[in-house]
N, C-alpha and C positions, 0 to 999 in steps of 0.2 A: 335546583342545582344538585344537590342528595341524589333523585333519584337520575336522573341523567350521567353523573358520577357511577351509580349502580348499574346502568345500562349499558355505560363505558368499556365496566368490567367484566361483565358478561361477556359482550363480543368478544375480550380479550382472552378470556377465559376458551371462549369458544374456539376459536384462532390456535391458539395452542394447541388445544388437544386435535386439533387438523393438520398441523403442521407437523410432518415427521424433522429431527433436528436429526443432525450428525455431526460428530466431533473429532475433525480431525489435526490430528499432532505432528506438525512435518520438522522431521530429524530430532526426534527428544533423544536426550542422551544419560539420563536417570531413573536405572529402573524405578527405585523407588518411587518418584512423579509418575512415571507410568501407570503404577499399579496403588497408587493414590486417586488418583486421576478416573480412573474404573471404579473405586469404589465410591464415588461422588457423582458418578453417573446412575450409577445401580440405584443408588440412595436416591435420587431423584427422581426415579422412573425412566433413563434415557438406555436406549443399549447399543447405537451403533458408532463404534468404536474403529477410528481408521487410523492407518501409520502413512507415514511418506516418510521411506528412506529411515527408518530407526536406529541411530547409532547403539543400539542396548539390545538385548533379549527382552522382547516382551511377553514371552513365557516362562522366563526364570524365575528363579524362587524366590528372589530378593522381590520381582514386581508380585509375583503371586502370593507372597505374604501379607504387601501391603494394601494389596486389593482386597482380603480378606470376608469373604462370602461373595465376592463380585470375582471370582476366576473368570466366570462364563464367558463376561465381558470380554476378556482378553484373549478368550480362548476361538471366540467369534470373529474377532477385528480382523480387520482385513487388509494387508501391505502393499502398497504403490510404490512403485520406480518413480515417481512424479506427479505433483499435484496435481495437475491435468486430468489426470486419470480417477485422480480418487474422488475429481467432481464431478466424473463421466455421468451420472442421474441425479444433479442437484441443480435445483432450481436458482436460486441465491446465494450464493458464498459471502459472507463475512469473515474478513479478515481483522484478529485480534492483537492491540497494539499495546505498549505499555509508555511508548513514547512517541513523541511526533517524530517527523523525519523531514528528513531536508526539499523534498520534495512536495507540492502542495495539493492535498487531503482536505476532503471534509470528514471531519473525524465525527462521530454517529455516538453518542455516549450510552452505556448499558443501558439507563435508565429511559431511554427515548427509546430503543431499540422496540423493544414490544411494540410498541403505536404506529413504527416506520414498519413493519411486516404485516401488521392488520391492515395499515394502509390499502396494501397487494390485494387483497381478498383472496381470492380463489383463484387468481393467476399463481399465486404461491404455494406452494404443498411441501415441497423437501427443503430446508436449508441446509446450511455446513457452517458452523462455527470453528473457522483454522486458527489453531495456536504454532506460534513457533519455539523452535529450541528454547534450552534456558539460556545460553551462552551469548544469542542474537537475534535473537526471534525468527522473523519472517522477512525475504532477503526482497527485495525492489520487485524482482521476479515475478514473486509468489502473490504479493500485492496486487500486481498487476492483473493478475487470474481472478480476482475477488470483486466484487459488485462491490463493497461497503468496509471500510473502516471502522472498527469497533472498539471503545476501551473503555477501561472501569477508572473512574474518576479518583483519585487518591489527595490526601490531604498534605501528601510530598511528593517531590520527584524520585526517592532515595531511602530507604529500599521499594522496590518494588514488588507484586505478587509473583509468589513462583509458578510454575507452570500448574501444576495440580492444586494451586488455592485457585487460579484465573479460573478454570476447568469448573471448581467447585460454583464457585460464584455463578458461572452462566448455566449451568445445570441448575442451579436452584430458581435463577427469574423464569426461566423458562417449565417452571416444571408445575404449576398452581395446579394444572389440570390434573395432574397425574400425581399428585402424593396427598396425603393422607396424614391431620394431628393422632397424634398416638396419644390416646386419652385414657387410654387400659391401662393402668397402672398394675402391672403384673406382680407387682412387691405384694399388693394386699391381694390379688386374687387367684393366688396360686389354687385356691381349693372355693368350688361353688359358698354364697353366701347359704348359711341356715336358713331350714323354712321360715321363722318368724312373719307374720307381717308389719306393715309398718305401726300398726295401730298396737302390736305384743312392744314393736320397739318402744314405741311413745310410754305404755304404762310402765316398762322396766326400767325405764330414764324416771320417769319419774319417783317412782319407787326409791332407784341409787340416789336422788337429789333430796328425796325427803331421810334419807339413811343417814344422808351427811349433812343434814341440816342446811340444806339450802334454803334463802327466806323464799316466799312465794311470788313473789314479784320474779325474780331469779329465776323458780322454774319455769313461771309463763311466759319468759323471753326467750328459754332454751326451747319448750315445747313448739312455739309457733317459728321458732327458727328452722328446726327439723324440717316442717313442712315443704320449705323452698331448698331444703337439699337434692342432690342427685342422689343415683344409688350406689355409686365407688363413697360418697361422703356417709352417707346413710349405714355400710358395711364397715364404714371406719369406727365411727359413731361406737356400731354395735359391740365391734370389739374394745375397744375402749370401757366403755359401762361393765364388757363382762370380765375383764381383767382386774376393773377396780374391785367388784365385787368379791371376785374372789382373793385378792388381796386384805379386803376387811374381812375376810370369813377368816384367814387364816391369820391374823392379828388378835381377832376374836376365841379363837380356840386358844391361843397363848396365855391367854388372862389367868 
């Protein structure tokens, strides 16, 4: 079950990074959301970025502030007279909803969506993920234009997400192939670690643990811990030991 589970993910994994996605916003009317919006793209690896009909400047500085490193995005996207248009080379269109509507939908929840496009295989290449305004969303119309009903499940009807958190959300399910855990902790590595190796760490540790009188049991738990460290812990480690040190050197001189 494990690995079939793993083979699962794979394909999906794989599926993704095959699938160009587009994300387009027909009639947003805050810049802010706008240029929130770009930067939740950017941040997830996505970059094409479409308008229908924008009530706002989506080059103004209120959005281009909020985009913040993601200008490009905004500065690339591309504005339609009509959604029509802005699907002119999309395979699939998903329409994104926050609410049912009076007419009858099979509404497609985030969470299944992944598995309903892998489904497609290779019939599928481009999607379009449409959001609408914040004021009404997506008008009977616009629905109509779209293959699928999309929406993120909520644990009320009241409030609901705004446009640039909906935005965020689907940029991040969709994004496993294309982003990257940030495991560089740049706090401790602004500057290369010392040559030490790890075997000068191990005797300077031990060393500081017999200074301070650690019993032996004590250091041999610390010693064989070291072992199964990485080397952002290892470089922590090291400064650590050598701060104490010179903290007792300078304690030591006071006497």
């Amino acid at each position: 079950m494990i690995w079939a589970a793993m083979m699962s993910i794979d394909k999906l994994l794989l599926l993704i990074a095959v699938i160009q996605f587009s994300f387009v916003l027909v009639e947003p009317e805050e810049a802010a959301n706008i240029g929130a919006a770009a930067r939740a793209m950017n941040t997830m690896g996505h970059s094409d970025l479409r308008f229908v009909r924008p009530k706002t400047d989506h080059l103004g500085e209120k959005a281009r502030v909020l985009a913040h490193g993601s200008q490009h995005i905004l500065e690339e996207a591309k504005v339609y007279d009509d959604l029509s248009a802005a699907l002119h080379d999309i395979d699939l269109a998903c329409a994104t909803t926050a609410r049912h509507r009076l007419e009858k939908h099979h509404y497609v929840s985030i969470r299944e969506l992944p598995e309903v496009l892998r489904s497609k295989g290779e019939a599928v290449t481009r999607v379009a993920l449409v959001f609408g305004g914040e004021r009404s969303g997506l008008s009977r119309q616009d629905i109509a234009m779209c293959d699928l009903l999309t929406t993120i499940p909520q644990s009320c009807t009241y409030p609901s997400l705004n446009l640039a958190q909906a935005v965020m959300v689907f940029s991040f399910v969709f994004s496993e192939a294309q982003t990257t855990v940030q495991i560089k902790d740049q706090r401790l590595n602004r500057e290369p670690m010392p040559t030490p190796q790890y075997a000068s760490l191990k005797d300077s540790t031990l060393q500081l643990m017999q200074r301070i009188g650690l019993n032996d049991r004590a250091q041999t738990y610390v010693i064989k811990a070291l072992a199964r460290l990485a080397a952002e812990d290892l470089y922590l480690i090291h400064n650590i030991r050598a701060s104490i040190d010179r903290t007792i050197d300078r304690l030591s001189e006071k006497r």
